[in-house]
LUMLUMKE-149177 format. One record per residue (C-alpha): residue in three letters; x, y, z; residue number from 1. Coordinates in Angstrom, 3 decimals. Layout:
REM LUMLUMKE-149177
[r ALA [X Y Z] NUM] ...
This chain:
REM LUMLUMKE-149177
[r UNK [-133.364 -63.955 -8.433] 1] [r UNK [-131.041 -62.880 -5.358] 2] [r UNK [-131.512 -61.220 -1.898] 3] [r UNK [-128.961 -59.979 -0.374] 4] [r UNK [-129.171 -58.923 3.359] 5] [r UNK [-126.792 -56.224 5.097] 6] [r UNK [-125.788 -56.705 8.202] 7] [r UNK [-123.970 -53.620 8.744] 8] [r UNK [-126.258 -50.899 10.664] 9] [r UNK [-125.349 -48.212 7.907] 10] [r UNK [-126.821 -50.106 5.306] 11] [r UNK [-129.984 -51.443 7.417] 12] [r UNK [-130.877 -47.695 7.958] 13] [r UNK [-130.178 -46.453 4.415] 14] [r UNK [-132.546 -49.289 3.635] 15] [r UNK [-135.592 -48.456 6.162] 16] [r UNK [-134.708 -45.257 5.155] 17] [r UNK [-135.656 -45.619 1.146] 18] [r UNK [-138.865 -48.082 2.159] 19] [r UNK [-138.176 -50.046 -1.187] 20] [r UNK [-136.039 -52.750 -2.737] 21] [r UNK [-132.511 -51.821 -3.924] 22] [r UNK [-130.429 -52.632 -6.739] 23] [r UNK [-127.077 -52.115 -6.617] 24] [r UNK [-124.188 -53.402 -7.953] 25] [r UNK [-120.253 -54.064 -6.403] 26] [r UNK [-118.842 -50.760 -6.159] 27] [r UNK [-115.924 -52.245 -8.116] 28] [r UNK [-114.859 -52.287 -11.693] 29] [r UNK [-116.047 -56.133 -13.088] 30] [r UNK [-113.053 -58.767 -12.745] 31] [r UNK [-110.742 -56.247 -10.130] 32] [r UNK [-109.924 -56.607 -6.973] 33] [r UNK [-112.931 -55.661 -4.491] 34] [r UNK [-112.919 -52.875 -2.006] 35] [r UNK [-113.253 -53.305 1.527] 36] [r UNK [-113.447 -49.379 2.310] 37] [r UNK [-114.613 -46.184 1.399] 38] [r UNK [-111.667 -45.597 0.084] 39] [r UNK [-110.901 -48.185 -2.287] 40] [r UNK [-114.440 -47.673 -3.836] 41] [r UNK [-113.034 -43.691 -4.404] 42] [r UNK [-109.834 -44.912 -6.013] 43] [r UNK [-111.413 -47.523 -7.657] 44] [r UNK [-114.537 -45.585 -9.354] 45] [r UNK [-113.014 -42.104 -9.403] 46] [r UNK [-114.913 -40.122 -11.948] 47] [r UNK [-117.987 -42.819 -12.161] 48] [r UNK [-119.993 -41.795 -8.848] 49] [r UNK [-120.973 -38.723 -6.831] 50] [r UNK [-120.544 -39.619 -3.253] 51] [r UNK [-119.706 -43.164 -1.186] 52] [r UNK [-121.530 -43.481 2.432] 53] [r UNK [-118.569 -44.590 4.362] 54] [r UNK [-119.664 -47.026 6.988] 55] [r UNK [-116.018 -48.153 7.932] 56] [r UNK [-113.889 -50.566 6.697] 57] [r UNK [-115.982 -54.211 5.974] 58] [r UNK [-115.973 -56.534 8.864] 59] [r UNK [-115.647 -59.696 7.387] 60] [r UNK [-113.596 -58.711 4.424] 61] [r UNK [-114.541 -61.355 1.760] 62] [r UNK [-117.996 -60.843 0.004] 63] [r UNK [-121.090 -62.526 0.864] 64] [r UNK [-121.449 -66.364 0.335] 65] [r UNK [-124.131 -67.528 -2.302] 66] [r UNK [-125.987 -70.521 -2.147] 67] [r UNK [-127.966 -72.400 -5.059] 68] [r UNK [-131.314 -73.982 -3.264] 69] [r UNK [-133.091 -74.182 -6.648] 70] [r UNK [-131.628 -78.056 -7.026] 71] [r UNK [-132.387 -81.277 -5.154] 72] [r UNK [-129.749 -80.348 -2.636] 73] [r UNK [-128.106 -77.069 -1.733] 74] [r UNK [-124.995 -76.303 -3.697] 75] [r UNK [-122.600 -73.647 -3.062] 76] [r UNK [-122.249 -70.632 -5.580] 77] [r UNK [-119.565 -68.488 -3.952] 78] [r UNK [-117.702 -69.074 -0.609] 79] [r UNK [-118.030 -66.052 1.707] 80] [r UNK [-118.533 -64.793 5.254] 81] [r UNK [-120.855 -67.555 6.377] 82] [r UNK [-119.007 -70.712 6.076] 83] [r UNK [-119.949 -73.750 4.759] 84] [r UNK [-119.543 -75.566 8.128] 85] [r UNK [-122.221 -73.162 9.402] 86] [r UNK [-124.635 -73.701 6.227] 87] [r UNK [-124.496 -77.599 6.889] 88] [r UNK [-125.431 -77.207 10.453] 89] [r UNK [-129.210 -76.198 8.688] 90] [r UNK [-128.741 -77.038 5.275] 91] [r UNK [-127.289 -81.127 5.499] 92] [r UNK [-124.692 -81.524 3.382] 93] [r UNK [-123.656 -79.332 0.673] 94] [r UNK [-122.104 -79.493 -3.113] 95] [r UNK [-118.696 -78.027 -2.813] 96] [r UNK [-118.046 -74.887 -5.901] 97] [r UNK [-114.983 -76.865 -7.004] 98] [r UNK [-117.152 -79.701 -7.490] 99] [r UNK [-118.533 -78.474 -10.556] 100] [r UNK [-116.728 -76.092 -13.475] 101] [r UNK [-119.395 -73.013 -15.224] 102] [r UNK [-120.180 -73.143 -18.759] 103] [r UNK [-121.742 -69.884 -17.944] 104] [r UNK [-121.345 -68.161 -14.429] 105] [r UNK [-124.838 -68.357 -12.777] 106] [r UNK [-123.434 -66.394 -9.598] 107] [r UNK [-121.547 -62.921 -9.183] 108] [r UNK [-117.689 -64.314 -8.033] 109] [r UNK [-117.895 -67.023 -10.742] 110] [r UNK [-115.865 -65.552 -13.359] 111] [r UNK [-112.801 -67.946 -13.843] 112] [r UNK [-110.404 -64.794 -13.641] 113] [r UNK [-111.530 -62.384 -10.590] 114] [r UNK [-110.596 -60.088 -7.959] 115] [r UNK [-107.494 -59.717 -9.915] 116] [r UNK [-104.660 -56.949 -9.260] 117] [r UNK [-102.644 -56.370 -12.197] 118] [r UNK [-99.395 -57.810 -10.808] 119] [r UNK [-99.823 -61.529 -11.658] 120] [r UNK [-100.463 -63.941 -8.553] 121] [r UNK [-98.930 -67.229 -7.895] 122] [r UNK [-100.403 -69.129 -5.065] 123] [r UNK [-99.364 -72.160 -2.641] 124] [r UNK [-96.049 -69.954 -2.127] 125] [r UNK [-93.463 -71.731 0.394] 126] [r UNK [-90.271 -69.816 -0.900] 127] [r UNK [-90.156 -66.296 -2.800] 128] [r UNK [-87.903 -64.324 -4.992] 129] [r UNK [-86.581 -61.008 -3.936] 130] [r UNK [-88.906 -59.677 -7.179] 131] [r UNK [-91.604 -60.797 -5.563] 132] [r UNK [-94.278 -59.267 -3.440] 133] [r UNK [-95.429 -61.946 -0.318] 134] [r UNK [-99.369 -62.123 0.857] 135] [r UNK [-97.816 -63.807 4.084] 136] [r UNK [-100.222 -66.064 5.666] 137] [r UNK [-99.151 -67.037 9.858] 138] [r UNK [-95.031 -67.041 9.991] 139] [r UNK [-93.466 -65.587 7.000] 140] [r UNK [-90.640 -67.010 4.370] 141] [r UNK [-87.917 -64.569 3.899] 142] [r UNK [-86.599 -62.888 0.937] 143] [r UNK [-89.617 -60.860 -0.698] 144] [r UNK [-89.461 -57.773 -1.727] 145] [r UNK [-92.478 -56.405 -0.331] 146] [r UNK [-94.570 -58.260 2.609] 147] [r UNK [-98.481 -57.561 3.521] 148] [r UNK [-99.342 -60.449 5.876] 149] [r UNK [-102.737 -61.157 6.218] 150] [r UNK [-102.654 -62.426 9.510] 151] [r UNK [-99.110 -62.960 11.843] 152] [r UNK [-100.662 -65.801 14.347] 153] [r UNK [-102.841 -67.609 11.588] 154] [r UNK [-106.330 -66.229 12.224] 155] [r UNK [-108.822 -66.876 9.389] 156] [r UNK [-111.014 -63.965 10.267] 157] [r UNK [-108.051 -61.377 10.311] 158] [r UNK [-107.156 -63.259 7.043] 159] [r UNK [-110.567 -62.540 5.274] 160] [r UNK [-110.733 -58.708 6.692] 161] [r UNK [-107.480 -58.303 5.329] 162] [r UNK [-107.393 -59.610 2.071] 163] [r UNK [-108.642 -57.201 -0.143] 164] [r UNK [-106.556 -54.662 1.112] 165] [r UNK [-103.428 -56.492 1.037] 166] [r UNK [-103.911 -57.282 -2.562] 167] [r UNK [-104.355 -53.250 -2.997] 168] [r UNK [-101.074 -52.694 -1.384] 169] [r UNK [-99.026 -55.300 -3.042] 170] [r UNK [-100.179 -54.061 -6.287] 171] [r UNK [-99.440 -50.995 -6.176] 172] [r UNK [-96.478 -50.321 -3.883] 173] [r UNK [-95.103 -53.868 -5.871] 174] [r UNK [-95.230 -51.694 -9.578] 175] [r UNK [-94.156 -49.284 -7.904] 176] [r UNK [-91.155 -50.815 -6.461] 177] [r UNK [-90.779 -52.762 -9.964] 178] [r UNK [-91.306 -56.035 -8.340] 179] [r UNK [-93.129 -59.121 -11.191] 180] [r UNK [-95.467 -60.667 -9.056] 181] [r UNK [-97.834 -61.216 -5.772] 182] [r UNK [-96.359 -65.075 -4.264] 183] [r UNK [-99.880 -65.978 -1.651] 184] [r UNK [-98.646 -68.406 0.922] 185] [r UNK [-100.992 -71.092 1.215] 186] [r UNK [-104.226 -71.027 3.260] 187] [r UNK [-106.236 -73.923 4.974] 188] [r UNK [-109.294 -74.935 3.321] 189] [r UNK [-111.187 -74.317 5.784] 190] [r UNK [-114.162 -71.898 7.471] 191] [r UNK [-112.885 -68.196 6.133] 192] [r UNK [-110.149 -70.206 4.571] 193] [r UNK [-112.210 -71.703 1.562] 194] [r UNK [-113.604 -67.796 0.824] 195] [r UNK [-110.082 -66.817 0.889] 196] [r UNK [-108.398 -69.613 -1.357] 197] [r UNK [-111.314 -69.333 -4.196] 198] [r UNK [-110.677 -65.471 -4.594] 199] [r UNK [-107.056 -66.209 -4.434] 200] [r UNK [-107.564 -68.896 -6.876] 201] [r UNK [-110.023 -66.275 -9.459] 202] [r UNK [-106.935 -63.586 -8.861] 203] [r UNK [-104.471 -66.068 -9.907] 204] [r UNK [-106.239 -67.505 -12.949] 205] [r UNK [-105.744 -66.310 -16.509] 206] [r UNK [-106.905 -63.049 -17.646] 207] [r UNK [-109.375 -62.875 -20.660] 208] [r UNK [-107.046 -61.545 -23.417] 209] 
């Protein structure tokens, strides 16, 4: 069993508002790139809903982070927007999500392929073909053929707001523009950085056939 907790003031009303526990799932399609605003939840689940509360575009960008306390010592389910620097400040140390592989995904984000586009992704980029679409990360490389940086002086927190959206754009202006791929520059594994590499890393990963 799972809590979540909004922080957005939207959501906190909505909730007072109904006076009883919610369940809801991610107003995305399962294994596609998330939505970060109103929009993208229209596009995304066109036909499938009635309405969409629009709050604004997400804050933090990334989804929220998960942690396992059911074990001798905490263990980290899903990176997200509270870092695992911040969870060890009250937690002690904490089991790292590449320390382990699923036999069975015990979180939502654990899927091995996730928060994919349908261009194919190829991460750790430091050079890119002209067939390529860039998710620039700080100072681009030249020669894409389509460019969405996620953050021009290197800011995680721009990065993680910005994701989402930039893998919406790339996909879909990229087919359009008959480019092959998305090339993600690298990102430090770090605060919002670690969020950001593992949904990288779930986007670039095989899809189920």
């Amino acid at each position: 069993m799972a809590v979540r907790v909004p922080r957005g003031a939207v959501a906190a009303a909505l909730l007072r508002a109904t006076g009883r526990p919610v369940a809801a799932p991610s107003a995305n399609l399962s294994g596609r790139v998330s939505p970060s605003d109103a929009f993208h939840v229209l596009r995304g689940l066109a036909g499938r809903i009635d309405a969409v509360v629009d709050s604004g575009p997400c804050q933090v960008g990334v989804e929220s982070t998960v942690l396992d306390l059911t074990g001798t010592a905490p263990m980290l389910l899903r990176p997200g927007g509270i870092t695992i620097e911040a969870l060890a400040e009250v937690c002690g140390p904490i089991s790292h999500p590449d320390d382990y592989a699923d036999t069975l995904p015990v979180s939502p984000g654990r899927m091995e392929s996730h928060y994919a586009p349908a261009l194919p992704v190829r991460l750790d980029a430091h050079a890119v073909a002209a067939d390529e679409a860039l998710l620039a990360f700080g100072p681009e490389v030249p020669g894409a053929g389509l460019v969405w940086n996620l953050s021009p002086s290197g800011a995680l927190d721009e990065a993680a707001a910005r994701l989402f959206a930039g893998l919406r754009f790339l996909d879909s202006e990229g087919a359009r523009r008959g480019l092959t791929r998305i090339a993600a520059m690298p990102i430090p594994r770090a605060g919002l950085g670690l969020a950001i590499r593992d949904r990288l890393r779930r986007a670039a990963s095989p899809r189920p056939a």
